[in-house]
N, C-alpha and C positions, 0 to 999 in steps of 0.2 A: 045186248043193252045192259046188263046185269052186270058183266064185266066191266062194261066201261065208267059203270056208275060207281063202283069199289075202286077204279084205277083213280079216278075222280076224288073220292073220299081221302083216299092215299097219300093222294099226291098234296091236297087239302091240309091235312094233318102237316105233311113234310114243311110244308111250306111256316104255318103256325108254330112249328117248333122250332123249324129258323129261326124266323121272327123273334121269338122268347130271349134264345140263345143271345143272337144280335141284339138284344136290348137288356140282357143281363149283363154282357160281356164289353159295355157302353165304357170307353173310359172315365175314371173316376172325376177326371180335370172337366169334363161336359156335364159329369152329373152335378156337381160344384157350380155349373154356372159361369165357369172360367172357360176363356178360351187363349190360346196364345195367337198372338200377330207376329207380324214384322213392321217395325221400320226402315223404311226405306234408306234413308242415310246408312243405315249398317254397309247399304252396295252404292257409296255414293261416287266410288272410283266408277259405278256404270249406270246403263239407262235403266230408265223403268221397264223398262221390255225384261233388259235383264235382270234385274230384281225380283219381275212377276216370276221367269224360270228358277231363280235361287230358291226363290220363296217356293214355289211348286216342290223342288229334290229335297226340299227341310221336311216335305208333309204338312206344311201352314196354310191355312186355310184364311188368313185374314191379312189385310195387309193396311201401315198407315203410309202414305206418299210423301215425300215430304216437297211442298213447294220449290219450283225451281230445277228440277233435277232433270236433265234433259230424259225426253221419252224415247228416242231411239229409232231402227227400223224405220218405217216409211217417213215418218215423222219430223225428218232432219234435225235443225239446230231448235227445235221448240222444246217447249221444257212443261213440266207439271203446273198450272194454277189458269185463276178464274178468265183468262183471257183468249183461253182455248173455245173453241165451235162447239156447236152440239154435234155434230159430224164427227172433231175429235174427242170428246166426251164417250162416245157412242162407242170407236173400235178400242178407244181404252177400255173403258167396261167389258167389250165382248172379249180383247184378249186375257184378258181377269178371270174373265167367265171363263174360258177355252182350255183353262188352267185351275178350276176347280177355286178359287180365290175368289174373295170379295174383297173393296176395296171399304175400308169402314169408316175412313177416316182418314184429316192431311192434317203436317203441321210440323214442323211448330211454326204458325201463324203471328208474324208481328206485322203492324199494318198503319197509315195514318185513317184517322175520323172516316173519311169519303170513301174509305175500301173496303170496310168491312161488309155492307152489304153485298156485294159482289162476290166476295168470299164466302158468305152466306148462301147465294142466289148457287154459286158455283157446288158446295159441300151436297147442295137440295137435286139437284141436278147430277149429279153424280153416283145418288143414293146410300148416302153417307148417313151414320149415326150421329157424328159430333166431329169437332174438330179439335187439334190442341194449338194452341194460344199463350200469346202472353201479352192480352191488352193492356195499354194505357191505361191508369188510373182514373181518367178522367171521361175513358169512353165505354164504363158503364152501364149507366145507362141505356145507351144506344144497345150495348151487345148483347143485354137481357133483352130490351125490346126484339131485337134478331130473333134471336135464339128463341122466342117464344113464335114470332111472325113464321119461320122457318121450320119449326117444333126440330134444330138439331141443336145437342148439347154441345159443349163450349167445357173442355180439362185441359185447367191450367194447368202448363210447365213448369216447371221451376230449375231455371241454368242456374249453374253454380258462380252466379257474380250478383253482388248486395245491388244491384240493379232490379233484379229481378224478384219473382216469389220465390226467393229462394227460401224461405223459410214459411211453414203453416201459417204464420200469425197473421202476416200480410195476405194472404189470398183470404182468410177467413172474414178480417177486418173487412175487405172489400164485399162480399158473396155472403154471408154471414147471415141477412136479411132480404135477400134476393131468392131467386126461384134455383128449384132444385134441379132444373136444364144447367147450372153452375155448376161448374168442381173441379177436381182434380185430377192432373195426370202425373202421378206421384213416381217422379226420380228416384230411386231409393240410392243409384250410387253420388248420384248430385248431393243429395242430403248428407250425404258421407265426406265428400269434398269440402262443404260449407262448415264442418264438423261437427257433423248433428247426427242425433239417432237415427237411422231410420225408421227402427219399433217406434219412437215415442211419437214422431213427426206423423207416421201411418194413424197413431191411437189419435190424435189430435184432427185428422181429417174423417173421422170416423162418421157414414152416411155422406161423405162427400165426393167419395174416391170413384171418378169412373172411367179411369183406367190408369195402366203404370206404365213407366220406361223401366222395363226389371232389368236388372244385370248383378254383376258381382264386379266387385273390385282388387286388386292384388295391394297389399300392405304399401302404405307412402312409404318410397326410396329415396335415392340421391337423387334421383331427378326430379321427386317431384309430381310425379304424374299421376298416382293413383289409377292405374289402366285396369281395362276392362280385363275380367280371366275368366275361364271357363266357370260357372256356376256351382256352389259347394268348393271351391279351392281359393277364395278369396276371404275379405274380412267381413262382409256380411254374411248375417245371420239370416240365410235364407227360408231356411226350418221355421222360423221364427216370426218372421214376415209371415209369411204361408197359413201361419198356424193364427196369426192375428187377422187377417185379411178373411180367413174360414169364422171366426169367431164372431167380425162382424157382419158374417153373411153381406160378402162382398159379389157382386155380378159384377162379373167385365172382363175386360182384356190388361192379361199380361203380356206388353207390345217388345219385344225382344230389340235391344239398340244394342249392337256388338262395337263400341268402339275401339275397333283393334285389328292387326293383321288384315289391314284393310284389303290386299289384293287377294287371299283366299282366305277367310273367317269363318267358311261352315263345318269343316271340322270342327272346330272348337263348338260352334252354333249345336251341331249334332249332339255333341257331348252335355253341354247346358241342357237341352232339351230333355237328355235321356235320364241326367238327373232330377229334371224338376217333374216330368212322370213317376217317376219311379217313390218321390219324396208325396205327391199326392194321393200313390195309391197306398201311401203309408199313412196316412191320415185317419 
């Protein structure tokens, strides 16, 4: 009895000291209150099924869907959004879950007046944080009222066309006086397209930002395109971002959109990833 009470003790301790280790040895990005995602359009060459395995071999633990994308596997020609069953709601989640991923969030969300609830009803249902968006000017209103009816937040997009929020001033104009379920899913390489800082456009959403499309961009060429490159080899100042986003004790997701080498992009993904660790635990 003696013995097994010291084996007990023993094994007690082992256990506690795990524990320690495991929670000193926490990466720095979770202690930060960051987490990274994926958007789905990065795999829009494939289904959500496929997506959720991509995202699984990255080690992402979060994932945003983007409406529309077909689901795959049993599911035939149906696609991602609020028109789906609870039935399919139900094995989407569980194949998420099956894969150590949650689904956090869809979008980018454009919609007329009569959809939005439904998008809403669908985000709540799903058990979703927020969605990203880029309502209407006109359907404010409504989307605060949601957005609080639903308690999910609402981060605006901003594409790179004077259509859009593409610039702080406009989303702020709109949200500015609104509830802080409002904000931001802060492009940094769109900003860069539109030819804007993206430090300065970050300082300007400051307590707004809840969450980003991160990436890096390769220098404008002859073509024109300003393409996505692997993170740290582009022209944004990603160090920089990082160290402003830490400053204003920012919580959220850095939601990875690779737009590029669309038929295999997680190399490069891998690479991004092992830099933007590497640059947190240097912080």
């Amino acid at each position: 009895m003696k013995r097994a009470k010291m084996v007990f003790i023993a094994l007690s301790c082992l256990l506690l000291s795990a524990g320690c280790v495991q929670n000193h040895t926490k990466p720095k990005v979770e202690k930060q209150g960051w987490h990274l995602s994926m958007q789905s359009y990065t795999f829009h060459l494939f289904s959500v099924m496929e997506s959720l395995d991509k995202t699984q071999e990255l080690g992402i633990k979060f994932i945003e869907i983007y409406p529309g994308q077909k689901l795959g596997d049993e599911f035939g020609e149906e696609t991602f959004g609020y028109q789906l069953n609870e039935n399919q709601m139900k094995k989407i989640k569980d194949a998420a879950t099956a894969r150590n991923i949650k689904i956090i969030s869809s979008g980018v969300w454009t919609a007329k007046s009569e959809e939005w609830e439904k998008i809403f009803s669908f985000a709540k249902k799903m058990g979703m944080e927020f969605i990203t968006a880029e309502p209407a000017h006109e359907d404010w209103d409504l989307i605060e009222n949601l957005a609080k009816k639903y308690k999910i937040k609402v981060a605006v997009h901003n594409h790179p066309n004077e259509n859009s929020y593409w610039k702080p001033e406009i989303l702020l104009n709109d949200i500015q006086a609104r509830s802080k379920l409002l904000g931001a899913c802060a492009d940094v390489g769109h900003y860069k397209r539109m030819n804007l800082d993206p430090i300065l456009c970050l300082k300007q959403l400051e307590g707004r930002i809840i969450s980003l499309h991160f990436k890096d961009i390769a220098p404008q060429g002859e073509a024109n395109t300003l393409e996505d490159v692997v993170w740290g080899t582009g022209i944004l100042d990603i160090k920089v971002m990082v160290e402003e986003l830490k400053r204003q004790n920012f919580k959220g997701y850095f939601t990875i959109e690779y737009e590029a080498n669309w038929e295999n992009n997680l190399p490069q993904i891998k690479e991004s990833i092992e830099y933007f660790n590497n640059g947190v635990e240097g912080l």
